[in-house]
GUKOL-943795 format. One record per residue (C-alpha): residue number from 1; residue in one letter; x negated, y negated, z negated. Coordinates in steps of 0.05 Angstrom, whole numbers, padded with zeros to 5 digits, m for minus. Each point is the difference from the previous one (the first is absolute). Layout:
<rs>
R / i / aa / x / y / z
R / NUM / A / X / Y / Z;
...
</rs>
This chain:
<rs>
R / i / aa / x / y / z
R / 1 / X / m00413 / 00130 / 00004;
R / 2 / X / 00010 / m00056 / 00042;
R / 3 / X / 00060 / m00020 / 00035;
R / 4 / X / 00010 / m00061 / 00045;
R / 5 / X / 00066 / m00034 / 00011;
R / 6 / X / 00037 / m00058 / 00028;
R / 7 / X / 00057 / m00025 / 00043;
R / 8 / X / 00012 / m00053 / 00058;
R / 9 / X / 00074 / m00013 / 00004;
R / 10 / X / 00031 / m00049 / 00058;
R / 11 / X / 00064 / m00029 / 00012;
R / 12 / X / 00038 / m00057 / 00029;
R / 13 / X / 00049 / m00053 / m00025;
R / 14 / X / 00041 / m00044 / 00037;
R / 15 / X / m00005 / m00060 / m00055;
R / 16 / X / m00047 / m00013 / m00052;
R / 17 / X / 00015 / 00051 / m00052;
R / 18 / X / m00028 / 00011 / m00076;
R / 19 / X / m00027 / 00067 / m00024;
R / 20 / X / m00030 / 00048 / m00055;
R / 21 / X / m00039 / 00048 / 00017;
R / 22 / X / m00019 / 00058 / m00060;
R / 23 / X / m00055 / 00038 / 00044;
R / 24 / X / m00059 / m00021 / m00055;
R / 25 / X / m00026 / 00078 / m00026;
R / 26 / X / 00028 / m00013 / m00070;
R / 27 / X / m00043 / m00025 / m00066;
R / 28 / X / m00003 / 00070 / m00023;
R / 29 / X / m00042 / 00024 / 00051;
R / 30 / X / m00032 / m00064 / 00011;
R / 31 / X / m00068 / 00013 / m00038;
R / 32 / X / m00003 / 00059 / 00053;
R / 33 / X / m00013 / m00046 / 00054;
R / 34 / X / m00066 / m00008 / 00027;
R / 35 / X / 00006 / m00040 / 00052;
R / 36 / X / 00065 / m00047 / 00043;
R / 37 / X / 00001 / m00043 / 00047;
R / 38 / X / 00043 / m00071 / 00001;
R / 39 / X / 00076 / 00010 / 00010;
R / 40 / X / m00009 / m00028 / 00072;
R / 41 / X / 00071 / m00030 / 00026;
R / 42 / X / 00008 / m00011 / 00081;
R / 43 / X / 00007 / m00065 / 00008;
R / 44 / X / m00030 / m00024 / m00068;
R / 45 / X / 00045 / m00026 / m00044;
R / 46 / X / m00008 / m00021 / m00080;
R / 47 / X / 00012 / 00074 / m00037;
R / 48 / X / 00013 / m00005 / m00085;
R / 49 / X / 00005 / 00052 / m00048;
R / 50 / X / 00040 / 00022 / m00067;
R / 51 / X / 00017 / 00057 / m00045;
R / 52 / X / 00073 / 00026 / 00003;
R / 53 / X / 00040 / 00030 / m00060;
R / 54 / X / m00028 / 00061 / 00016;
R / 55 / X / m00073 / m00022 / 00004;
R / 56 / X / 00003 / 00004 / 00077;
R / 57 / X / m00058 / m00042 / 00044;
R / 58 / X / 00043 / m00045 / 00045;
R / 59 / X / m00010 / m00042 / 00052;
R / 60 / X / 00035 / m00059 / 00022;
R / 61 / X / 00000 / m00039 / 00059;
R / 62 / X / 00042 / m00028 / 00063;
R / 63 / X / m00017 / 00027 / 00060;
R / 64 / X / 00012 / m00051 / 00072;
R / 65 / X / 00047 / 00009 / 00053;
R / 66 / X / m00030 / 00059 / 00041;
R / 67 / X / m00049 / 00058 / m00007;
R / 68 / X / m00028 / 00007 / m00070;
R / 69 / X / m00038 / 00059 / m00029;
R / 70 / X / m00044 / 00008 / m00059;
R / 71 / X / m00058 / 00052 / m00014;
R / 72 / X / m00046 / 00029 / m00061;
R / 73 / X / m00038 / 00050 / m00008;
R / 74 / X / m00047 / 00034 / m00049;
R / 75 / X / m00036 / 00057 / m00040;
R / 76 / X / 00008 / 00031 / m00056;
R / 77 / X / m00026 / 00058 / m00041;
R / 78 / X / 00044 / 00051 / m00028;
R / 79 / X / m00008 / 00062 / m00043;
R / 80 / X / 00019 / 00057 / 00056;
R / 81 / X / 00038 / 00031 / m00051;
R / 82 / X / 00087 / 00015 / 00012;
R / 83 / X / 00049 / m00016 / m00035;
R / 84 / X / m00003 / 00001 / m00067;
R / 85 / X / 00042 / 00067 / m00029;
R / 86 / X / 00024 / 00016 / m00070;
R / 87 / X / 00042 / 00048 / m00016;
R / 88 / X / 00008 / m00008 / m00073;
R / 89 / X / 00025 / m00075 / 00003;
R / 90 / X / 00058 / m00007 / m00030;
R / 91 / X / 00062 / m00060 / 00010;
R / 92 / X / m00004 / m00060 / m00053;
R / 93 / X / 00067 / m00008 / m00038;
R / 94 / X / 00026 / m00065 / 00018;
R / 95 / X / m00004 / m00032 / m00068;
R / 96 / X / m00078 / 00008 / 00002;
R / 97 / X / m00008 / m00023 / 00076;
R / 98 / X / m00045 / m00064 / 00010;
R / 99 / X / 00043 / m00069 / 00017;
R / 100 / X / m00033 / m00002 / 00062;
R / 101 / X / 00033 / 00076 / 00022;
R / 102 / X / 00065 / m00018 / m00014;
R / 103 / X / 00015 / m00037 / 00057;
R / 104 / X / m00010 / 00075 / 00046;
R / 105 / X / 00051 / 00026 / m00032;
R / 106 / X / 00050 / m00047 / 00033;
R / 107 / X / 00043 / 00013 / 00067;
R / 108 / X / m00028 / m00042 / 00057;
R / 109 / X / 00012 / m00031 / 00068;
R / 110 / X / m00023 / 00063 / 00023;
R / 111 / X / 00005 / 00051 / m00042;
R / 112 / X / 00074 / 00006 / m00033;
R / 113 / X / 00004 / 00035 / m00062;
R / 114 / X / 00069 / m00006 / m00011;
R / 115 / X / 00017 / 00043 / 00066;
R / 116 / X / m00052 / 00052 / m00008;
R / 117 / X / 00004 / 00004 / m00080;
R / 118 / X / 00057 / 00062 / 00005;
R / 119 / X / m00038 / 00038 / 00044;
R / 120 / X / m00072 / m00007 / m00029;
R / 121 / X / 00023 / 00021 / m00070;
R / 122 / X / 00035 / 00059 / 00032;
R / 123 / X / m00055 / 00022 / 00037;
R / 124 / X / m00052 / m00016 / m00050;
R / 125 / X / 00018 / m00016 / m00067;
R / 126 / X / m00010 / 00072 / m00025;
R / 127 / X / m00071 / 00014 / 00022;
R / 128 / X / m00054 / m00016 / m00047;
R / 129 / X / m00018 / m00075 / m00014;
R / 130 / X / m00073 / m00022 / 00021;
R / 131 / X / m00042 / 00006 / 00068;
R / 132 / X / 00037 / 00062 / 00010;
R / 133 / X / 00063 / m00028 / 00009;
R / 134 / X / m00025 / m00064 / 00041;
R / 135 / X / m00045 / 00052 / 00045;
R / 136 / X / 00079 / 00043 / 00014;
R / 137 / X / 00026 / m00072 / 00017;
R / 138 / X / m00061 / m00010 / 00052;
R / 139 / X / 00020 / 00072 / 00027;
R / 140 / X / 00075 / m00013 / 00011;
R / 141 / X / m00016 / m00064 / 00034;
R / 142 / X / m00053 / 00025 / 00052;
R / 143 / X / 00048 / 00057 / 00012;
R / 144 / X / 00060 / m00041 / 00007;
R / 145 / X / m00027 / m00054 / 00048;
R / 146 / X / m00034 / 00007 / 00068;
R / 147 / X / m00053 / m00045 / 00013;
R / 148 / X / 00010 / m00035 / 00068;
R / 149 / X / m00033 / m00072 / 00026;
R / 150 / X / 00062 / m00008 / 00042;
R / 151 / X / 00051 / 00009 / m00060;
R / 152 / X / m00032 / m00066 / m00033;
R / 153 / X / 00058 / m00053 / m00013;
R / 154 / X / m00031 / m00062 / m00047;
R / 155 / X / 00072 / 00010 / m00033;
R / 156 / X / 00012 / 00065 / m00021;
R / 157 / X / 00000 / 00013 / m00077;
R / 158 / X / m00012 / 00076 / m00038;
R / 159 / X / 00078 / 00005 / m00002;
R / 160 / X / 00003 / 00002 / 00075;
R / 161 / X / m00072 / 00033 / 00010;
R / 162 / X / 00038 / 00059 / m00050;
R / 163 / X / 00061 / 00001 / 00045;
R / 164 / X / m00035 / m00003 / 00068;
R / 165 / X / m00051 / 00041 / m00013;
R / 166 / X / m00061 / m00035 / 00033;
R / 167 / X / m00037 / m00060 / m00001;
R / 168 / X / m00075 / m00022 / m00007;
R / 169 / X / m00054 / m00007 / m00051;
R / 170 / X / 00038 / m00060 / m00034;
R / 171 / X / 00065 / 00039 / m00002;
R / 172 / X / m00035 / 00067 / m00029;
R / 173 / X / m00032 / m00056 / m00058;
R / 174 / X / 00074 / m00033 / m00014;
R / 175 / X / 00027 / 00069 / m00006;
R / 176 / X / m00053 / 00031 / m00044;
R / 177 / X / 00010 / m00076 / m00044;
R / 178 / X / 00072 / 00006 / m00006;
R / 179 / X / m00001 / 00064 / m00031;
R / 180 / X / m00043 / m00001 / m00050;
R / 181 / X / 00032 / m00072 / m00023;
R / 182 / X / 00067 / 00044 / m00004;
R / 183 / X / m00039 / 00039 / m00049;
R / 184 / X / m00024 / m00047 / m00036;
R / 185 / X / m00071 / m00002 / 00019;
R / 186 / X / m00039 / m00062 / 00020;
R / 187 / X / m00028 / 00003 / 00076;
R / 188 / X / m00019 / m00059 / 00047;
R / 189 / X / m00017 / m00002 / 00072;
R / 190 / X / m00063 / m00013 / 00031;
R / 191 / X / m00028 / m00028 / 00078;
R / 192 / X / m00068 / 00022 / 00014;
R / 193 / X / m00053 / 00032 / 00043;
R / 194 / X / 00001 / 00061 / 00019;
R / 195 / X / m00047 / 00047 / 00037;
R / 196 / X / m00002 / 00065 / 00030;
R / 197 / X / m00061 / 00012 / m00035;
R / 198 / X / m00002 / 00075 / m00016;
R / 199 / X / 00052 / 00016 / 00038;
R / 200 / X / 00027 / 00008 / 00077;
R / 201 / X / m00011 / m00059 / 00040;
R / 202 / X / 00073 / m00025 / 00008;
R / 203 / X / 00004 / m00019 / 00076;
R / 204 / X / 00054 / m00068 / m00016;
R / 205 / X / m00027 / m00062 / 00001;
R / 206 / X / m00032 / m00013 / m00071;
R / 207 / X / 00054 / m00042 / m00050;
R / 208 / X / 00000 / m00017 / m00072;
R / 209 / X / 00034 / 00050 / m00051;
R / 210 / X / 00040 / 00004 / m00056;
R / 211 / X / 00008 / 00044 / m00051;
R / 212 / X / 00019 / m00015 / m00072;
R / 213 / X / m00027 / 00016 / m00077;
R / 214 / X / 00040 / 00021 / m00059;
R / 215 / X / m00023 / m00010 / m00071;
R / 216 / X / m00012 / 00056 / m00039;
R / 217 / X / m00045 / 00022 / m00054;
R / 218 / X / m00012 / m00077 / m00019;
R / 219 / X / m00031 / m00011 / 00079;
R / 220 / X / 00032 / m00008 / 00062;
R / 221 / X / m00009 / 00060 / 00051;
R / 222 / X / m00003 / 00001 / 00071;
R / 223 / X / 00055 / 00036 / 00030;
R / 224 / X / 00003 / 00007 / 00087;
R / 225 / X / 00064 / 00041 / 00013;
R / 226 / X / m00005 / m00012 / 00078;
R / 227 / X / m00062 / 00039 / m00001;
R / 228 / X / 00005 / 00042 / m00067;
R / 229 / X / m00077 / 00012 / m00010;
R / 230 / X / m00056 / m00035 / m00029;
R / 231 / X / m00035 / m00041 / 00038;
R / 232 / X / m00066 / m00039 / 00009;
R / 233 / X / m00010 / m00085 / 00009;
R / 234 / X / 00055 / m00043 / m00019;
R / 235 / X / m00009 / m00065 / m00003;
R / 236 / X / 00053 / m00033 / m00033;
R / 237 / X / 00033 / m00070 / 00028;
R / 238 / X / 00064 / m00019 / m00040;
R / 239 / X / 00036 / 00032 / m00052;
R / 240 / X / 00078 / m00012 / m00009;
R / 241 / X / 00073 / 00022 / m00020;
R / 242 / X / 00003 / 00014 / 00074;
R / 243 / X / m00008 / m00017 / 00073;
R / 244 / X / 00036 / m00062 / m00014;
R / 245 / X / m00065 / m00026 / m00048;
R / 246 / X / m00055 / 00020 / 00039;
R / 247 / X / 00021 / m00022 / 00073;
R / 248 / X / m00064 / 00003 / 00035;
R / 249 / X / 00018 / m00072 / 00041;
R / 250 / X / 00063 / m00038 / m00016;
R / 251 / X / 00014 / m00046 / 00051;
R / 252 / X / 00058 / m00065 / m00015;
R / 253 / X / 00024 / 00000 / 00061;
R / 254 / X / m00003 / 00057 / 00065;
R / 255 / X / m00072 / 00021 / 00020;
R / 256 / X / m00011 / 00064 / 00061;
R / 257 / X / m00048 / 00040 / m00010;
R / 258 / X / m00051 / 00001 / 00054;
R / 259 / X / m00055 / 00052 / m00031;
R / 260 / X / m00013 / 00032 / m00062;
R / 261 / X / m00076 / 00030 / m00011;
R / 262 / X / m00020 / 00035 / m00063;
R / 263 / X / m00058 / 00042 / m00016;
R / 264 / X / m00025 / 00034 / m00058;
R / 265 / X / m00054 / 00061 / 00016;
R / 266 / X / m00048 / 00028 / m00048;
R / 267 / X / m00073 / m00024 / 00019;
R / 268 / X / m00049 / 00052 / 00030;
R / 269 / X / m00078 / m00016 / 00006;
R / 270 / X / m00011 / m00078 / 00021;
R / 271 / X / 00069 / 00000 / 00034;
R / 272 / X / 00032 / m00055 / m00034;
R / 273 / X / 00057 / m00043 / 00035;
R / 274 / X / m00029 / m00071 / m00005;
R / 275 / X / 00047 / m00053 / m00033;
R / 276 / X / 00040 / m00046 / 00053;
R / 277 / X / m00043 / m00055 / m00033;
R / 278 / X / m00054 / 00035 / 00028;
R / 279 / X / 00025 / 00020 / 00062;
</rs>
């Protein structure tokens, strides 16, 4: 299958103000692509590019006093098939995890291990260890949150998102993250693209998604507890501990948001968006 995607994000500044921008569809997917336009800024400004610790695409640049927006878009093929499932995955003891795992284990900005640990080993330290487990995690936290656009608050972390109940994709991620660190199994969260391919067209303006992946089995797994069911054409962004490393746009200094476009449909025929390069 095909699926085209892309953003065109504007916003204003009051001074000339320095940013990174992680909205690159992430080297793991990137031999997927078959075609992307330029990363077109509004005015044109000088736009450079680096690798994070996490292996992130970022973008830097400063955008002028005023207006500024920025734009890509693309396609890219993708297999069509959901989420990968396995129920006979089992946890890796800790001793035998890879260097690189390690670090999801730890508490975060976001996700705090040390408030939640009590509760998670309480409600599931006695179920069986593996996909199983991870899968009753998922459960508890699509059950225990409602999903809500107007309950999004940038600082919320899984502690509160447990206590209050709500929250948005992001918060459903930390939540699902946090617990699974208390039990001592690796997860990370991930930005991406997200379509309603295969599913109900949601009537909300289209936004990127998060969901996170926990390592099991020797692989890391995709795990979505804000909608609890496989699904079809993610495009992955930027990985992280959290929210905190994969900040879509971090502005140093105050920016407004004036619009915020994003599109990612499955193609259908000849009907393929054109790139804003093209456009």
């Amino acid at each position: 299958m095909l699926i085209t995607y892309g953003f065109d994000i504007g916003i204003t500044v009051a001074q000339t103000t320095p940013l990174i921008a992680l909205l690159d569809v992430h080297d793991t997917r990137r031999a997927d692509v078959i075609s992307e336009g330029d990363f077109i800024t509004r005015p044109s400004v000088p736009v450079s590019m680096y690798r994070d610790q996490f292996g992130n695409v970022c973008r830097r640049m400063v955008a002028p006093p005023g207006d500024f927006s920025f734009t890509l878009g693309g396609t890219i093929t993708d297999s069509g098939e959901p989420d990968f499932v396995d129920w006979n995955l089992h946890e890796i003891p800790i001793a035998e995890l890879p260097d690189d795992a390690l670090v999801y284990l730890l508490g975060s900005r976001y996700c705090e291990t040390d408030q939640l640990s009590e509760m998670a080993w309480a409600q599931f330290g006695g179920l069986r260890p593996g996909w199983s487990r991870v899968a009753a995690i998922v459960n508890f936290v699509h059950n225990q949150l409602t999903f809500g656009y107007h309950y999004a608050r940038a600082t919320r972390t899984a502690a509160e998102a447990y206590q209050e109940r709500v929250g948005v994709c992001r918060d459903f991620a930390h939540l699902t993250i946090a617990l699974c660190r208390c039990l001592n199994i690796p997860a990370r969260y991930v930005n991406g693209y997200l379509g309603d391919i295969g599913v109900p067209k949601d009537p909300a303006p289209m936004d990127f998604s998060a969901w996170c992946e926990v390592y099991l089995g020797g692989r890391w797994c995709t795990f979505d507890a804000r909608h609890n069911k496989q699904r079809t054409g993610r495009i992955v962004v930027a990985r992280g501990r959290d929210a905190t490393d994969v900040s879509l746009l971090h502005t140093f200094g105050k920016h407004t948001l004036k619009w915020f476009n994003v599109w990612t449909d499955e193609v259908t025929g000849t009907d393929v968006r054109p790139s804003p390069a093209a456009a």
